[in-house]
C-alpha positions in Angstrom: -15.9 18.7 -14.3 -14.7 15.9 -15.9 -12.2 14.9 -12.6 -15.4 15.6 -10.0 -16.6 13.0 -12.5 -14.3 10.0 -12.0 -14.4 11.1 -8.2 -18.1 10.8 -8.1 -17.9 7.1 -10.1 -14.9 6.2 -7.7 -17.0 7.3 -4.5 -20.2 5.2 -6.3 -18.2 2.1 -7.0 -16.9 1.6 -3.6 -20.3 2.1 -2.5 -21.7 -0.4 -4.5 -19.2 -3.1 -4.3 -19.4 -2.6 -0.3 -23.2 -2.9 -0.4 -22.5 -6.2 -2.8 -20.4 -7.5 -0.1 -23.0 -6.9 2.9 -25.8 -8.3 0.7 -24.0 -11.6 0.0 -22.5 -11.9 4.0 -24.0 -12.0 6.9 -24.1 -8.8 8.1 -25.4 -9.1 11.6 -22.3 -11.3 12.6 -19.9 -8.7 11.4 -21.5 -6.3 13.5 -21.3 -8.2 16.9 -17.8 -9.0 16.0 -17.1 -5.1 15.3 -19.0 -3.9 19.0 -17.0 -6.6 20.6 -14.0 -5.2 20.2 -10.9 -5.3 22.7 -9.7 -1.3 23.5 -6.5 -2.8 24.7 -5.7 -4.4 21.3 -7.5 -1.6 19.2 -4.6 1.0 20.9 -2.0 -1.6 19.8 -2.6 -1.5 16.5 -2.9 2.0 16.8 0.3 2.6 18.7 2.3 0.8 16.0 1.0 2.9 13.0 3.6 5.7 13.6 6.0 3.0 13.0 4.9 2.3 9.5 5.0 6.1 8.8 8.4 6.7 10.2 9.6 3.9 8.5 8.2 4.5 5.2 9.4 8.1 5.6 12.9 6.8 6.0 13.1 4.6 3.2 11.9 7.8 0.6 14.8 10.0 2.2 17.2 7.3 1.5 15.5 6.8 -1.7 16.4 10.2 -2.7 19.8 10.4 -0.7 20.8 7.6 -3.5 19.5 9.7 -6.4 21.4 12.5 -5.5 19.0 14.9 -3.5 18.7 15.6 0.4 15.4 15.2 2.2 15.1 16.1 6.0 13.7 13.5 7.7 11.0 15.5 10.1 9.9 16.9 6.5 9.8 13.4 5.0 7.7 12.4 7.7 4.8 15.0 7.6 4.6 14.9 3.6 4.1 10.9 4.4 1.2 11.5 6.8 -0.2 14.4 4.5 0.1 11.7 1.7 -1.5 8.7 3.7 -4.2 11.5 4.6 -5.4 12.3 0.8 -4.7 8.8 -0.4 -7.5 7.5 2.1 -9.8 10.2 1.0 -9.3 10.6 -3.0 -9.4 7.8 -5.4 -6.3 5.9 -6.9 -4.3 5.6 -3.6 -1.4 7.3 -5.3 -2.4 11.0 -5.4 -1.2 11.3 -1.8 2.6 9.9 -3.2 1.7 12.2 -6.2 1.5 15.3 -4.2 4.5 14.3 -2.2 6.6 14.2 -5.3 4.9 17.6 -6.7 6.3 19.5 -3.5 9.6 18.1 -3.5 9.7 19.1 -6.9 8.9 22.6 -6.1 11.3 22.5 -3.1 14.2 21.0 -5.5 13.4 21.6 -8.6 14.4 18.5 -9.8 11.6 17.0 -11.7 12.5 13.5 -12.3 14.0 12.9 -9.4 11.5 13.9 -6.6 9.2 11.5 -9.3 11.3 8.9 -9.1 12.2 9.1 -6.0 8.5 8.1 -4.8 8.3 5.6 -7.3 11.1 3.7 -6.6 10.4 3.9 -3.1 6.7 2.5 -3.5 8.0 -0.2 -6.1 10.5 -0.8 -2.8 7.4 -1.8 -0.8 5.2 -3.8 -3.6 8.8 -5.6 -4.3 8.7 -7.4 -0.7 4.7 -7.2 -0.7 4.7 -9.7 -3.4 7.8 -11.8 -2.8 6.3 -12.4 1.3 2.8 -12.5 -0.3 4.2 -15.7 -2.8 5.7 -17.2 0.3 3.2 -17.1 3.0 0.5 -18.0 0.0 2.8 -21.4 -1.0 3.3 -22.3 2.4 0.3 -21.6 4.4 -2.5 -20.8 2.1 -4.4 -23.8 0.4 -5.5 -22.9 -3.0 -7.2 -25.0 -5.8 -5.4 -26.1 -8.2 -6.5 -25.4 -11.8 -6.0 -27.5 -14.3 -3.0 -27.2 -16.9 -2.6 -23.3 -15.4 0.0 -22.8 -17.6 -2.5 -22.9 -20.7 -3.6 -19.7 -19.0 -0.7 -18.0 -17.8 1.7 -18.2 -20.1 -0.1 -16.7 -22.9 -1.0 -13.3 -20.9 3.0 -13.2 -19.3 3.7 -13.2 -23.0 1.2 -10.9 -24.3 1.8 -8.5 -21.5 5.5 -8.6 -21.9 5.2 -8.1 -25.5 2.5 -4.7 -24.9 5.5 -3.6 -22.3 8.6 -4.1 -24.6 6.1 -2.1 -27.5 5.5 0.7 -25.3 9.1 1.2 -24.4 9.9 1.6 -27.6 8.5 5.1 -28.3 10.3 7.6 -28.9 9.0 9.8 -25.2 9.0 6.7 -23.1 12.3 4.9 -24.6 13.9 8.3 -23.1 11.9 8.2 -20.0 12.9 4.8 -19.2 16.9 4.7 -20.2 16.8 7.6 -17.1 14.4 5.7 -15.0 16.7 2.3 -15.2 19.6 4.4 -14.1 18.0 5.7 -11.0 15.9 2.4 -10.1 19.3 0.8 -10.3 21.4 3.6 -8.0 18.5 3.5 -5.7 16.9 0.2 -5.5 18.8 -2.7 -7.4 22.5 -1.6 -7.2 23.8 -4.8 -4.7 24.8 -2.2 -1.7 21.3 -0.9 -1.8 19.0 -3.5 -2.3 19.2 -4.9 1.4 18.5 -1.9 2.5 16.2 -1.3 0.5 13.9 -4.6 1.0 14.8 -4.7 4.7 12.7 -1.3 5.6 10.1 -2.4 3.3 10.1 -5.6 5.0 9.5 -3.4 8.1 6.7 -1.9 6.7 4.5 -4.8 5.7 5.8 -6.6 8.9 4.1 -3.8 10.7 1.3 -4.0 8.5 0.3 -7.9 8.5 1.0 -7.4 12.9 -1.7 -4.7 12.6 -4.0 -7.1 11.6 -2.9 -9.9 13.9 -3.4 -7.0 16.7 -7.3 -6.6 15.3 -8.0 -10.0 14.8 -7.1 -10.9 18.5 -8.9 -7.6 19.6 -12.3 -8.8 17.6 -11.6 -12.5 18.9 -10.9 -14.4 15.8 -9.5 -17.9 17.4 -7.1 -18.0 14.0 -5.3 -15.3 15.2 -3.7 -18.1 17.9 -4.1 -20.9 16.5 -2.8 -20.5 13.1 -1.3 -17.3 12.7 0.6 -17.9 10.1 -2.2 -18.7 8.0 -4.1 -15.2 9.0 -0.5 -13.7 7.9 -1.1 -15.4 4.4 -4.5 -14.6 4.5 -4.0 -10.8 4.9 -1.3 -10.2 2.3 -3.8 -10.7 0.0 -6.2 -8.4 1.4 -3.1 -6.0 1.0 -2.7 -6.5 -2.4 -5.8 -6.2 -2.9 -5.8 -2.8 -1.5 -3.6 -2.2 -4.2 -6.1 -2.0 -6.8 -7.1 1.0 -8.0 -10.7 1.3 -8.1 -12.3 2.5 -5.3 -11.2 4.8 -2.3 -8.2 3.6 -0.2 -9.0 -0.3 -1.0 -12.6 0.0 -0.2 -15.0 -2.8 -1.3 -12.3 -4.4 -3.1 -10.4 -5.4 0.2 -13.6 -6.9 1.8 -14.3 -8.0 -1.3 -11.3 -10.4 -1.5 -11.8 -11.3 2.4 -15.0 -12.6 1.3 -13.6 -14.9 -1.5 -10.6 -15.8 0.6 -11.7 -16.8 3.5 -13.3 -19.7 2.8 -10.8 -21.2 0.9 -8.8 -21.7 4.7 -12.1 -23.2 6.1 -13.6 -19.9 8.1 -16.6 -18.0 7.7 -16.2 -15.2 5.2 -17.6 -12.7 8.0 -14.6 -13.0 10.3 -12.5 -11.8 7.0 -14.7 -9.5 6.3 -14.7 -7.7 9.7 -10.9 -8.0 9.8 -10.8 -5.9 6.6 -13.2 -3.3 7.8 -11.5 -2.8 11.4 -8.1 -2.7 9.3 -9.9 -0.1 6.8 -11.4 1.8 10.0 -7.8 2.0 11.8 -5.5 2.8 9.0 -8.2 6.0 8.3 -7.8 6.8 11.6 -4.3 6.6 12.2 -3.4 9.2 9.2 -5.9 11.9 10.8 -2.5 13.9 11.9 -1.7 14.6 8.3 -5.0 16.8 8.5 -2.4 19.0 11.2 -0.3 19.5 7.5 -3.0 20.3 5.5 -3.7 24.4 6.5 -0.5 24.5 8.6 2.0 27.5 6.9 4.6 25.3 5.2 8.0 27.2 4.7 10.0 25.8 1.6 12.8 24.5 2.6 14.5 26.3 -0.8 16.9 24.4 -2.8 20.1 24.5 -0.9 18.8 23.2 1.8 17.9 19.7 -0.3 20.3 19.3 -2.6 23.7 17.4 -1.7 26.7 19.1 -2.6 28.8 18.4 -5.6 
């Protein structure tokens, strides 16, 4: 009862921050935007989905390859759609990764590696999410300048860093994370790795920020040629936005930040807006084929056939 409970108040957030959104934006115009569509760069976008799954798929299975285990790749790549699947339709956007690492569990029975194994290989993609978001942003992206930010920001680095260091102190977690530092070394940080590492990511959220180039030409947004670098700067915010866990799959909160951002380049909040709901539209539709996973008879793979040998 008490999880139908935050599911319900998940479900009823998105809803209302949507309906904030619409009531503060000019609705109308997002909808002639939306209906004037082009197919041709709809199926794009579409067509370069599987990329990003394939991709993402890849960079798990090597993920694990580095922590000891084997994953088959045509095995990596359905539990990724499966998992793109539920984290579009439950709250939190990480019980899809959380039920990938559950069944490789079972399959392995190696607990802390099939969960570190997805968290190092999501950590893989924030990584590069934040370090291209920091560049595009300081290049491209005109923001205000507060004054004296540091009076601001170094206080909550320091308080932050000082609630981490206490956490990691306990007993449980000071265990935890002396076998979570060796793994997120051997599989993301050790120098022979890294490159690998950040270069799929960078993949992945080069596919991503061209998916949304490929809408905004398709719903006619003149930035998309004129200053396409700037729509690139523009939408890795709406990306780490989406990375917020409070409503469903980025809901609300990604048009919510459209809204804000928008402006600050000089353009009407409702071209951002109905960028970040044709995004929000394609990416549910392009993880419909994990729905083919969800009743289909999975055989475990067993054991042997994921471990590496000795």
């Amino acid at each position: 009862m008490k999880t139908c409970g935050r599911v319900l108040v998940r479900w009823l957030a998105t809803l209302a921050i949507l309906g904030l959104v619409f009531w503060l934006v000019d609705v109308g115009a997002i909808l002639v935007q939306l209906s004037s569509v082009d197919l041709t760069w709809l199926l794009l976008a579409l067509a370069i989905t599987p990329l990003q799954v394939v991709v993402s798929a890849w960079r798990w299975r090597y993920t694990v390859a580095k922590l000891g285990e084997r994953l088959p790749l045509g095995h990596a790549v359905r539990e990724y759609y499966l998992g793109t699947l539920v984290n579009q339709l439950v709250p939190g956007g990480v019980v899809g990764d959380a039920g990938r690492a559950l069944r490789h569990r079972q399959n392995t029975g190696q607990t802390a590696t099939a969960i570190h194994g997805v968290m190092i290989e999501r950590l893989s993609g924030q990584l590069i999410l934040l370090l291209l978001a920091v560049l595009l942003i300081t290049l491209w992206l005109p923001l205000p300048t507060p004054p004296m930010p540091g009076l601001f920001l170094i206080p909550g680095v320091l308080v932050a860093a000082l609630l981490v260091w206490s956490l990691l102190q306990a007993s449980p977690v000071r265990f935890w994370w002396r076998r979570f530092r060796n793994d997120l070394w051997r599989a993301l940080l050790a120098p022979a790795v890294l490159p690998v590492q950040l270069g799929s990511s960078l993949v992945v959220i080069g596919s991503y920020l061209l998916v949304f180039w490929c809408l905004a030409m398709g719903i006619g947004l003149e930035i998309a040629q004129s200053a396409p670098w700037l729509l690139m700067a523009l939408c890795t915010v709406l990306l780490m936005a989406m990375v917020v866990p409070l409503t469903i799959s980025g809901w609300g909160v990604r048009e919510g930040a459209a809204a804000l951002i928008w402006p600050l380049a000089g353009l009407d909040p409702e071209q951002g807006v109905a960028l970040a709901v044709s995004y929000g539209l394609l990416v549910l539709l392009s993880a419909l084929p994990g729905a083919l996973f969800l009743f289909s008879g999975r055989k475990n793979p067993g054991q042997t056939a994921y471990r590496c040998p000795d």
